[in-house]
C-alpha positions as CSV (number, residue, x, y, z in Angstrom):
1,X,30.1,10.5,8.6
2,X,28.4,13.1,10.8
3,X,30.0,14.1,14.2
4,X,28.5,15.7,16.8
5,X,31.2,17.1,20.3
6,X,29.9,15.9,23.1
7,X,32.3,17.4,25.9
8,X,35.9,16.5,24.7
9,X,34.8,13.0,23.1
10,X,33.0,12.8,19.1
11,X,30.1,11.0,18.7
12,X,29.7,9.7,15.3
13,X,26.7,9.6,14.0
14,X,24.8,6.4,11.9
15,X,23.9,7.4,8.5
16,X,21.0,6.8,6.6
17,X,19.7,4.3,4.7
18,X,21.4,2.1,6.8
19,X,20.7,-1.7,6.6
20,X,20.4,-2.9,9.8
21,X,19.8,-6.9,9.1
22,X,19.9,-9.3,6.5
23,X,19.4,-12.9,6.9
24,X,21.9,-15.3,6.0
25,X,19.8,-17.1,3.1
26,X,19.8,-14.4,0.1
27,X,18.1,-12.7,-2.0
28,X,17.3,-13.9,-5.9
29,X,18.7,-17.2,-4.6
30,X,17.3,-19.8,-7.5
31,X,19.9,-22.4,-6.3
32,X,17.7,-23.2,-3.9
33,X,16.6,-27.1,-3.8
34,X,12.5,-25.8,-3.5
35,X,13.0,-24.0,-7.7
36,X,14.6,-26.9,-9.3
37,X,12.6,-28.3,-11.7
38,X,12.0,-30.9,-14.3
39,X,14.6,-32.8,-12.3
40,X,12.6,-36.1,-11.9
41,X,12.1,-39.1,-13.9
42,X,8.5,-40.8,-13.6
43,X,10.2,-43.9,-11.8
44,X,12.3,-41.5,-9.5
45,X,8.3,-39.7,-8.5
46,X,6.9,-43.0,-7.9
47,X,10.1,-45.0,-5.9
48,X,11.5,-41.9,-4.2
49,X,8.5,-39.9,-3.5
50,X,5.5,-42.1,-3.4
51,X,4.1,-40.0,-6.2
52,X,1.5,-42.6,-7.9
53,X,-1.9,-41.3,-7.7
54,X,-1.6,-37.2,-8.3
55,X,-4.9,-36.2,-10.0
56,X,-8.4,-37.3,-10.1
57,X,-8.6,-35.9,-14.0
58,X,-5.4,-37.0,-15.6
59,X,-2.8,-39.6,-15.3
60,X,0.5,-37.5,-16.1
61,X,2.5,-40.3,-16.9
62,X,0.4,-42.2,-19.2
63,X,-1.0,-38.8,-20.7
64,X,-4.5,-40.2,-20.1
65,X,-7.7,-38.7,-19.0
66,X,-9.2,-40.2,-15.7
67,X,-13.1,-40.7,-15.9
68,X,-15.3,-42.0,-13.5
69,X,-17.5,-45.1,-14.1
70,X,-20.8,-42.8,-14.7
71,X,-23.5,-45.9,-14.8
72,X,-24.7,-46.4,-11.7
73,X,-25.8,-50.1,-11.6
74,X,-22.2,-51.1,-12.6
75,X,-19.8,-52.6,-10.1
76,X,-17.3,-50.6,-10.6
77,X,-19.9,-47.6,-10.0
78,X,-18.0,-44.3,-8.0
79,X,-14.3,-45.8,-9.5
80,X,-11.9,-44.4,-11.9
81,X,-11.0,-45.5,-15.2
82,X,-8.1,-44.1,-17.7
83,X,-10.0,-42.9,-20.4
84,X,-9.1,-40.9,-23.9
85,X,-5.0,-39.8,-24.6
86,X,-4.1,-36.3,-24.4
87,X,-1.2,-34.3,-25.0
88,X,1.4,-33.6,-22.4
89,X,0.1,-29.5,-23.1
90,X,-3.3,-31.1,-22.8
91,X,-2.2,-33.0,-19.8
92,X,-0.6,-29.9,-17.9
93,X,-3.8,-27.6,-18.6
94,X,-6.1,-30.1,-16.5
95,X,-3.9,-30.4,-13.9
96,X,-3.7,-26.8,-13.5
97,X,-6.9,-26.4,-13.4
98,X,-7.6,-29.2,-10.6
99,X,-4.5,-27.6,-8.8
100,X,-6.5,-24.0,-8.7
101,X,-9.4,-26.2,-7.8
102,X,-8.0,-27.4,-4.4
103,X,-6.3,-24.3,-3.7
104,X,-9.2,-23.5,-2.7
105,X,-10.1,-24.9,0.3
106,X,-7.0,-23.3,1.9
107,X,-7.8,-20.1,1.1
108,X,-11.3,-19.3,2.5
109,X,-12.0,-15.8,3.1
110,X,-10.4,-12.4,3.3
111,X,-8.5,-10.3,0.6
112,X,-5.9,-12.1,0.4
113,X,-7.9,-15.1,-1.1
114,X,-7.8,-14.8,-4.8
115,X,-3.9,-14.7,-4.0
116,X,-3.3,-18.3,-4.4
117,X,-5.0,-18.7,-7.6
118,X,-3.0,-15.8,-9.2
119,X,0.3,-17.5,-8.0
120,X,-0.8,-21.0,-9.9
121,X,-1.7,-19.3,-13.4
122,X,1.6,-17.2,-12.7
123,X,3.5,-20.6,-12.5
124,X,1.7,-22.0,-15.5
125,X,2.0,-18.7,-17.9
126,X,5.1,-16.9,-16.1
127,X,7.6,-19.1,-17.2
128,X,9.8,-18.7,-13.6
129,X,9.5,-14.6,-13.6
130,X,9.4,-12.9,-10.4
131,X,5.9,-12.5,-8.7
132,X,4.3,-9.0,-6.3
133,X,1.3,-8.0,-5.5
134,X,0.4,-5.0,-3.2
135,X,-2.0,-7.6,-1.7
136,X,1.0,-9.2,-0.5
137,X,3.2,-6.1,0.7
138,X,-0.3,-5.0,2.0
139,X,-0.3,-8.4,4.3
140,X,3.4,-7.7,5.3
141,X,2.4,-4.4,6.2
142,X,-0.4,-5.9,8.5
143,X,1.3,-8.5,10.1
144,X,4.6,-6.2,10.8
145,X,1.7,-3.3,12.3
146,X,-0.1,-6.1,14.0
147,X,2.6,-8.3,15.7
148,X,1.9,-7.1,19.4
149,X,4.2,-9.8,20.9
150,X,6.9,-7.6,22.7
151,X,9.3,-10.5,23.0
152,X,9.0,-11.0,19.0
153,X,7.8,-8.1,17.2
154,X,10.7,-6.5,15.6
155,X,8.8,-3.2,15.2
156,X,8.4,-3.1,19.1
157,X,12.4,-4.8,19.7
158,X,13.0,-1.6,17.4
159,X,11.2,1.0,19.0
160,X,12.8,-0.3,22.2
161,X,16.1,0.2,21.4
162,X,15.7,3.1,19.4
163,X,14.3,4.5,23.1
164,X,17.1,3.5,24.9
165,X,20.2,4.1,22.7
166,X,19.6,7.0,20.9
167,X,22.0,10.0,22.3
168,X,19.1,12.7,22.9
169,X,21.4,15.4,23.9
170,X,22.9,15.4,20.1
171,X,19.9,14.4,18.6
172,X,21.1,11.5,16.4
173,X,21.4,7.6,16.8
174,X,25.8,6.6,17.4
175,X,27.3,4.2,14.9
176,X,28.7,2.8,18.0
177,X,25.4,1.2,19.1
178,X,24.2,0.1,16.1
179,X,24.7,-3.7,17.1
180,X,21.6,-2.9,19.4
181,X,19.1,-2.3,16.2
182,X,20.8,-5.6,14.9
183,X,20.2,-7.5,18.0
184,X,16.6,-5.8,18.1
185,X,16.1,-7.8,15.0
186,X,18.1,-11.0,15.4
187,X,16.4,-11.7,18.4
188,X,13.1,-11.3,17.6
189,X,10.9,-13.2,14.9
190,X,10.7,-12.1,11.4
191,X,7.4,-11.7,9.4
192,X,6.0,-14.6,7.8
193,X,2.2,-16.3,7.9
194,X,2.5,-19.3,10.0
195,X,-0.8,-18.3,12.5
196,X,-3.5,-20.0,12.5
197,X,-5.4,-17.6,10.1
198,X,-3.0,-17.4,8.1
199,X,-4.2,-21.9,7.8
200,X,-7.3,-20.3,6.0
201,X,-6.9,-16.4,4.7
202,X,-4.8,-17.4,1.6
203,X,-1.2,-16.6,3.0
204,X,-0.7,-19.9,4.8
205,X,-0.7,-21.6,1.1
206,X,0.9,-18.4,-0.7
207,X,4.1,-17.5,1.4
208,X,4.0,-18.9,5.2
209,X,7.3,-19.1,6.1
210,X,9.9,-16.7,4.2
211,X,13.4,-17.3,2.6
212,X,15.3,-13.5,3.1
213,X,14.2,-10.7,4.6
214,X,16.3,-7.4,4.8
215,X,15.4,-4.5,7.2
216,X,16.6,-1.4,6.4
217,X,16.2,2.4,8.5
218,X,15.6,4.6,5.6
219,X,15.4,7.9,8.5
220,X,15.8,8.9,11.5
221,X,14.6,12.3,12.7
222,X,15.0,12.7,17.0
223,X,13.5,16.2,18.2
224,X,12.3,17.4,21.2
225,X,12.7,14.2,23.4
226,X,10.9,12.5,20.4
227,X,12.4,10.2,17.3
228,X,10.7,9.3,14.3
229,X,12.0,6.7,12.2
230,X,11.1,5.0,8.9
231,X,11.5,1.5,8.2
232,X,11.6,-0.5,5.1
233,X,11.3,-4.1,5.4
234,X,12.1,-6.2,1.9
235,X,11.2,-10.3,2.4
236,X,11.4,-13.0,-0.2
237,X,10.2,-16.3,-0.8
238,X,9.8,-19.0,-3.3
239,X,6.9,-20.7,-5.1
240,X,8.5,-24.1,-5.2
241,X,8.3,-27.5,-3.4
242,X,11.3,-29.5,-2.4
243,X,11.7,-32.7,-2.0
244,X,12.1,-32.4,1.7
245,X,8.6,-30.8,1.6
246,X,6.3,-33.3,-0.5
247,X,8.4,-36.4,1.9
248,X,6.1,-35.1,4.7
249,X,2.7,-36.1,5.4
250,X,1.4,-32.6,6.3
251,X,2.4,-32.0,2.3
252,X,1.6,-35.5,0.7
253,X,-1.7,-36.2,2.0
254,X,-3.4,-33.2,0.3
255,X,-3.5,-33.9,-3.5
256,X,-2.9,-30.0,-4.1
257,X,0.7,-30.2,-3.2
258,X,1.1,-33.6,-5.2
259,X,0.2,-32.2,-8.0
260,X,2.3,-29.1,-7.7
261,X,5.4,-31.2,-6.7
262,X,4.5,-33.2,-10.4
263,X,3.8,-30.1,-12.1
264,X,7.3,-28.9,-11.2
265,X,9.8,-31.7,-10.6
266,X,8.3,-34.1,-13.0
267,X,10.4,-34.2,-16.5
268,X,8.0,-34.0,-18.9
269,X,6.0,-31.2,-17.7
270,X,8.7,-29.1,-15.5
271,X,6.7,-25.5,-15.1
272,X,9.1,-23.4,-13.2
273,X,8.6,-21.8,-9.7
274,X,9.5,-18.6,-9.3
275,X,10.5,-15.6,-6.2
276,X,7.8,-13.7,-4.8
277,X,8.7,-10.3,-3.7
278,X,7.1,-8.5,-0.7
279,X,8.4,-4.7,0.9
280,X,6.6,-2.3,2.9
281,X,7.6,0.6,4.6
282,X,6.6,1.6,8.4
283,X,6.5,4.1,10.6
284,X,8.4,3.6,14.2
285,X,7.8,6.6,16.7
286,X,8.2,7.2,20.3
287,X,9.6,9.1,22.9
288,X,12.5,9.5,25.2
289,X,12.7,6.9,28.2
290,X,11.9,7.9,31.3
291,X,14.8,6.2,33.4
């Protein structure tokens, strides 16, 4: 611990890397009710969860393909019939392909769009291994840099308080106010992709909200009335549906998520969801207060 006189008291210094907050859910949590899997019986889907019609393609229970009635002067014309057996592998491989399918219409534009996609073939070949992508720690970046809301932003909370409690005279930040970078964050609103672009860029489907996020101050250098600090910010979040999740209609309308929810939970078939990691590091700076 560093000490610095300061008259005839001791100011102790915080040290660095110093973890400043850590959320209450943890890290590489896969006890988590959204990554169970192959938990569900076909009656438990269909009673419990309303799960009956999942795909347009196949029929995962009775391992069928689903065809249309292609002749246009029959009745039954525009209708769909359970057509050839297929294997559960079979099965699995069209529903994947019809889940990528849909993905799509929430995931319009931008460079995060081809995100979504990657996750689904990661669930279907990744076998419940962790997932990153610099596009996502690239997207963290963004939103952390681009979060202008002064009463949320936790890089503005932090620049704040970095302002006002760092002891300028010794040139360091005291252990005894680091509750204030703690409150900074606590306070504030963490990362995650629940705006209304976020509905259409590919991170709405991919991550929206988050499941643990650590903030850490890697440095801290405070020098001529100015501080620069570094801050690494390390968030988590799972690829998994719960059953919470698929019970509302916001989830169960859209066909996407009832085919994930089968995909995962469903005994027979029981692909596992994994963690996605995201981390970026910024840069806070500013200068001493003037009051």
């Amino acid at each position: 611990m560093d000490h610095y006189a300061q008259g005839s008291d001791t100011v102790s210094a915080l040290q660095f890397p110093c973890t400043i907050f850590a959320t209450q859910k943890r890290m590489d949590d896969y006890s988590a009710s959204d990554m169970l899997c192959g938990d569900l019986s076909e009656s438990q889907l269909k009673t419990q969860f309303h799960l009956v019609d999942v795909s347009t393609r196949a029929n995962p229970y009775s391992l069928t393909k689903i065809t249309p009635f292609s002749q246009p002067q029959s009745m039954f014309y525009g209708s769909r019939g359970e057509g050839e057996k297929i294997s559960r592998q079979q099965c699995a491989e069209i529903l994947f392909d019809e889940f990528r399918h849909l993905s799509q219409s929430f995931s319009l534009y931008g460079p995060y769009k081809s995100l979504i996609k990657k996750m689904i073939t990661h669930m279907q070949n990744g076998e419940g291994a962790p997932f990153s992508s610099m596009y996502l720690d690239n997207a963290l970046k963004s939103q952390i840099l681009n979060d202008r809301s002064a009463e949320n932003s936790t890089r503005l909370r932090l620049s704040d308080a970095f302002k006002n409690h760092i002891d300028w005279e010794n040139k360091c930040y005291p252990l005894a106010r680091k509750a204030e970078l703690c409150k900074a964050i606590s306070e504030g609103r963490l990362p995650k992709f629940d705006r209304f672009q976020d509905n259409f860029n590919g991170m709405g489907i991919t991550i929206h909200d988050t499941w643990a996020t650590h903030i850490t101050i890697k440095s801290l250098k405070v020098n001529n009335d100015r501080y620069r600090a570094i801050v690494h910010y390390r968030v988590q979040d799972h690829f998994g549906l719960d059953g919470e999740d698929i019970l509302k209609l916001k989830f169960s309308q859209f066909r996407f998520f009832r085919i994930w929810f089968v995909l995962q939970r469903y005994k027979s078939i029981g692909f596992k969801p994994f963690i996605t990691n995201m981390e970026t590091t910024i840069e806070i700076t500013g200068e001493r207060s003037e009051h």
